[in-house]
C-alpha positions as CSV (number, residue, x, y, z in Angstrom):
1,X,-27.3,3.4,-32.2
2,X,-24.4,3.7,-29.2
3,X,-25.8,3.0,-25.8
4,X,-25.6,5.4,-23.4
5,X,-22.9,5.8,-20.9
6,X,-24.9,4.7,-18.0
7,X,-25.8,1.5,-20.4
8,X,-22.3,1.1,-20.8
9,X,-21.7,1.1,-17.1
10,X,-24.3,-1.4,-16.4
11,X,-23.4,-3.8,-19.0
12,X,-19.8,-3.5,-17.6
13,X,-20.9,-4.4,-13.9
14,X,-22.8,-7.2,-15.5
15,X,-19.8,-8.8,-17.6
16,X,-17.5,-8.1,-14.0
17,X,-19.9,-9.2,-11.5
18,X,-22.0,-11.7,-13.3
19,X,-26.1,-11.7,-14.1
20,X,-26.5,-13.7,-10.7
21,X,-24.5,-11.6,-8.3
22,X,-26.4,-8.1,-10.0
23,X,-29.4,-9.3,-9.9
24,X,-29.5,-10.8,-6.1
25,X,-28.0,-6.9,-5.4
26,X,-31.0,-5.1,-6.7
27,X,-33.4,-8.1,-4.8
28,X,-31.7,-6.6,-1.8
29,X,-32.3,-3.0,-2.3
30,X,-35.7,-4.0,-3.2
31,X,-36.1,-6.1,0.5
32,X,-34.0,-3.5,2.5
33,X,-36.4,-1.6,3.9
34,X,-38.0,-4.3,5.6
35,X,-35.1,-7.3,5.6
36,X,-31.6,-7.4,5.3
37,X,-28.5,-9.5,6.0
38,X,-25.6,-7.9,6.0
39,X,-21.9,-9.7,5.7
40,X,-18.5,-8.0,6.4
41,X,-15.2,-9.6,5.3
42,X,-12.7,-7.9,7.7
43,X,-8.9,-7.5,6.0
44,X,-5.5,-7.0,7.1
45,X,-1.8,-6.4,5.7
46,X,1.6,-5.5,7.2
47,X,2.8,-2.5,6.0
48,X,5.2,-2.0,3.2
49,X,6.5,0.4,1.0
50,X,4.9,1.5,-2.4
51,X,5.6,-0.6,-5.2
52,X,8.0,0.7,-7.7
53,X,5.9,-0.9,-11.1
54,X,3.0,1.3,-10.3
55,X,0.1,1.3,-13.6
56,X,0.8,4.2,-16.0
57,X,-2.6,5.8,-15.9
58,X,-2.1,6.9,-12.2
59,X,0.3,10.0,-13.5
60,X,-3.0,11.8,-14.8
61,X,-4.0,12.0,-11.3
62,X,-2.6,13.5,-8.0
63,X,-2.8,11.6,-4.5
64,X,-3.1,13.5,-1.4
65,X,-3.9,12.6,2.2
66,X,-5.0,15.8,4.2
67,X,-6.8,16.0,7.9
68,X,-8.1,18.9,9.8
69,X,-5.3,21.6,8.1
70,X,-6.1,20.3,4.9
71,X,-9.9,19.4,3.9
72,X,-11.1,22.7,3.3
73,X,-10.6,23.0,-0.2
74,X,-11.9,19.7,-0.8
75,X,-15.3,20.2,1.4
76,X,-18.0,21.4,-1.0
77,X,-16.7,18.2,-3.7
78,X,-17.1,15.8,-0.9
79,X,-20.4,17.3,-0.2
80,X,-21.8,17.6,-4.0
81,X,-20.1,14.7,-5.5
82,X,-19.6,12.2,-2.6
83,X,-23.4,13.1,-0.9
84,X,-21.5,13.6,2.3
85,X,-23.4,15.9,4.7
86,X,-21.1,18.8,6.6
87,X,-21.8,17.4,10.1
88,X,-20.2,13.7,9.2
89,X,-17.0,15.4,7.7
90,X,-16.8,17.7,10.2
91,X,-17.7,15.0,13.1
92,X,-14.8,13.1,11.2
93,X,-12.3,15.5,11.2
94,X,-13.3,16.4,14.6
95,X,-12.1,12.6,15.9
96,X,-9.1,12.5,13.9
97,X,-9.8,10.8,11.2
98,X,-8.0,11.5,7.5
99,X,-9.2,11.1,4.0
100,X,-7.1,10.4,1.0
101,X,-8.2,11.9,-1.9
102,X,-7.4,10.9,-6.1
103,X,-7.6,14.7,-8.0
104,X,-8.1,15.1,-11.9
105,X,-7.0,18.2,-12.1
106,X,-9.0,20.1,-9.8
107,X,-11.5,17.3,-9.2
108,X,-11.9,15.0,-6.6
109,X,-12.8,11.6,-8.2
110,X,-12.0,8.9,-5.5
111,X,-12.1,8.8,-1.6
112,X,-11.1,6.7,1.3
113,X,-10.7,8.0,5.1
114,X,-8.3,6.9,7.4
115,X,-9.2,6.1,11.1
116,X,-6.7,5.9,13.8
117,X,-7.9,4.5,17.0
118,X,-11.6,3.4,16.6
119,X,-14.6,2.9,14.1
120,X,-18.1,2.3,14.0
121,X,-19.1,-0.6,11.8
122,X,-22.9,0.4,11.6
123,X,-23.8,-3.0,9.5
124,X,-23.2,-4.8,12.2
125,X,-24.1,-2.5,15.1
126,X,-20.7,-2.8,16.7
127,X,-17.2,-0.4,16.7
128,X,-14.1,-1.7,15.8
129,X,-11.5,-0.6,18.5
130,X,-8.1,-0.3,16.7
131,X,-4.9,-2.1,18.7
132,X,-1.5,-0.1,18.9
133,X,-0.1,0.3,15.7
134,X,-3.1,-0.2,13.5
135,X,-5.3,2.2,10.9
136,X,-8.3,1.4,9.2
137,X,-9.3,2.5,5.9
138,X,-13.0,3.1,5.3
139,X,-15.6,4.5,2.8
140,X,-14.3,4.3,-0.2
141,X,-15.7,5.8,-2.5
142,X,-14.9,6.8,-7.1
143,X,-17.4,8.4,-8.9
144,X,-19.0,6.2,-11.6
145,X,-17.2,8.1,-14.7
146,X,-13.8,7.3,-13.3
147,X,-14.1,3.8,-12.3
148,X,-12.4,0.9,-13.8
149,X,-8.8,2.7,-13.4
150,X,-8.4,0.7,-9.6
151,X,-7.9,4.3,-8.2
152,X,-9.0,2.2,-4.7
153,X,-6.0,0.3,-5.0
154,X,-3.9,3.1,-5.4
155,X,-5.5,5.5,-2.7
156,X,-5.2,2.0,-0.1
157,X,-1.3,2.1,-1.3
158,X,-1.1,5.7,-0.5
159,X,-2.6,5.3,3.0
160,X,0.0,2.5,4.0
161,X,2.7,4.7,2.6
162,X,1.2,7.5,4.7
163,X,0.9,5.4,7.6
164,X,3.8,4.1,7.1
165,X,5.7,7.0,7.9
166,X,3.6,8.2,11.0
167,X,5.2,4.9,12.4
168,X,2.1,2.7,11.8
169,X,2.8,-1.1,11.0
170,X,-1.0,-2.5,10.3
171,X,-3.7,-1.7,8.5
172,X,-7.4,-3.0,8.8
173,X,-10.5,-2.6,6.5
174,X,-13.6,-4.6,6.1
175,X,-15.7,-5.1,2.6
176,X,-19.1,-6.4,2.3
177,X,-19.1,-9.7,1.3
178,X,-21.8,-8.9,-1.5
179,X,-19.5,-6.2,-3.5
180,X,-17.4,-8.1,-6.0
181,X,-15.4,-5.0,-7.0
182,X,-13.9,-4.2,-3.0
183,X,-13.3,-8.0,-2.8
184,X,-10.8,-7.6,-6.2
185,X,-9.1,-4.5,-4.8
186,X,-8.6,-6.9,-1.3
187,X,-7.3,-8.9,-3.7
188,X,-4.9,-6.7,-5.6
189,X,-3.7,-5.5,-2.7
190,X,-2.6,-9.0,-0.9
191,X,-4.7,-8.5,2.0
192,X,-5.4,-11.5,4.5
193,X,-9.1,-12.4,5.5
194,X,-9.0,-12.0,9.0
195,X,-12.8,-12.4,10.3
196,X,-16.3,-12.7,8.8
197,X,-19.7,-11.1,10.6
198,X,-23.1,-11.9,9.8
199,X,-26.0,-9.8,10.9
200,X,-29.7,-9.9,10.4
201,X,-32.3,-6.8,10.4
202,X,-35.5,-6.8,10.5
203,X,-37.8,-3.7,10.4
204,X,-34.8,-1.5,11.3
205,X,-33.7,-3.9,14.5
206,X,-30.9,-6.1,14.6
207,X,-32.2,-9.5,15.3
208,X,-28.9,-11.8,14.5
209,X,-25.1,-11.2,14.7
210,X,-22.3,-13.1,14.6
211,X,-18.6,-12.6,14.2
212,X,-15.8,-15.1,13.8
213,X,-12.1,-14.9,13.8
214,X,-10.3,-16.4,10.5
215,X,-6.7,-15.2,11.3
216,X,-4.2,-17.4,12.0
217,X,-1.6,-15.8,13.3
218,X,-3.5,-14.8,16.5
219,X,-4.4,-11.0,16.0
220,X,-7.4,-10.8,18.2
221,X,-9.6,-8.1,15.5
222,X,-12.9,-10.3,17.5
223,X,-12.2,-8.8,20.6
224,X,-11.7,-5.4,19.4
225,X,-15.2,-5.3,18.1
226,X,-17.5,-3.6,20.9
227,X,-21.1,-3.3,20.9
228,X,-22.1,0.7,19.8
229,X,-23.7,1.3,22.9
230,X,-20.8,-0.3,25.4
């Protein structure tokens, strides 16, 4: 008898991620309603153009980036597939954010948005303020049928192309530190470890934070992150 496919998917996660790292991630969906520690790896890499030895099973898909002029064909799939409400894309679009998009066909199967000068980091109750000549990937998001093909890593190449060419020279992200998978695609993508936060909930309320620089080269991302309600 042939397991499932969401059998298949789990056993997958568990040869990736290992027994020990699945198991402590249910524990903490179990815990989080009550307790939680969250811990963000913030990333950075200078911009460069695409690669020319791009993987061969990106030519079934087509990569787009579209803002305000562009997202309304793509709404109701980032709503249905994506659980997306109307008032965060719309709030989104509103502040001039972007979202690149991987399409089968006519399906959107992966996500990422694109912020330009500030971002709310809600894990650790603070906003990341974005420095001249920086974007910030965020959310990313493939649906579970169409993972396994590192559509993140080509959607995070798209964006620096993109940004790129709007005359953009850095780009930012940040990964929990507890999600194997976005650490690999940090990986992939040669992308520097620039500062680590730790915070602690409890009940709903923050009762510990702390943030530390880890970049050597001097780029201040510490001071950029501002408390949500300053």
């Amino acid at each position: 008898m042939r397991p499932s496919a969401g059998w298949t998917h789990r056993l997958r996660v568990i040869r990736e991620d290992g027994l020990t790292t699945v198991l402590g991630r249910l524990l903490r969906q179990a815990l989080r309603p009550v307790w939680r520690r969250e811990q963000l790896i913030f990333f950075a890499n200078d911009l460069r153009p695409t690669p020319s030895d791009l993987p061969d099973i990106w030519e079934a898909f087509r990569f787009t980036v579209v803002g305000a002029a562009g997202i309304a064909p793509f709404r109701r799939q980032l709503v249905e597939h994506f659980g997306l409400c109307r008032e965060v894309i719309d709030r989104r679009i509103a502040e001039g954010k972007e979202v690149a998009l991987a399409l089968h066909g006519q399906q959107v199967v992966a996500m990422v948005w694109l912020a330009f000068e500030s971002q709310s980091v809600d894990e650790i109750g603070m906003r990341l303020r974005l420095l001249p000549g920086e974007f910030l990937t965020y959310d990313a998001v493939t649906l579970r049928p169409w993972r396994g093909r590192d559509l993140s890593r080509a959607l995070n190449l798209l964006s620096d192309a993109y940004a790129l060419e709007q005359g953009y020279s850095r780009h930012l992200a940040w990964r929990s530190a507890n999600n194997p998978a976005a650490l690999r695609v940090a990986q992939k993508l040669g992308q520097e470890r620039i500062a680590v936060a730790t915070s602690t909930w409890l009940f709903g309320r923050m009762r510990h934070r702390r943030v530390a620089s880890l970049d050597p080269r001097g780029k201040d991302t510490v001071s950029c992150l501002m408390d949500l309600d300053s």
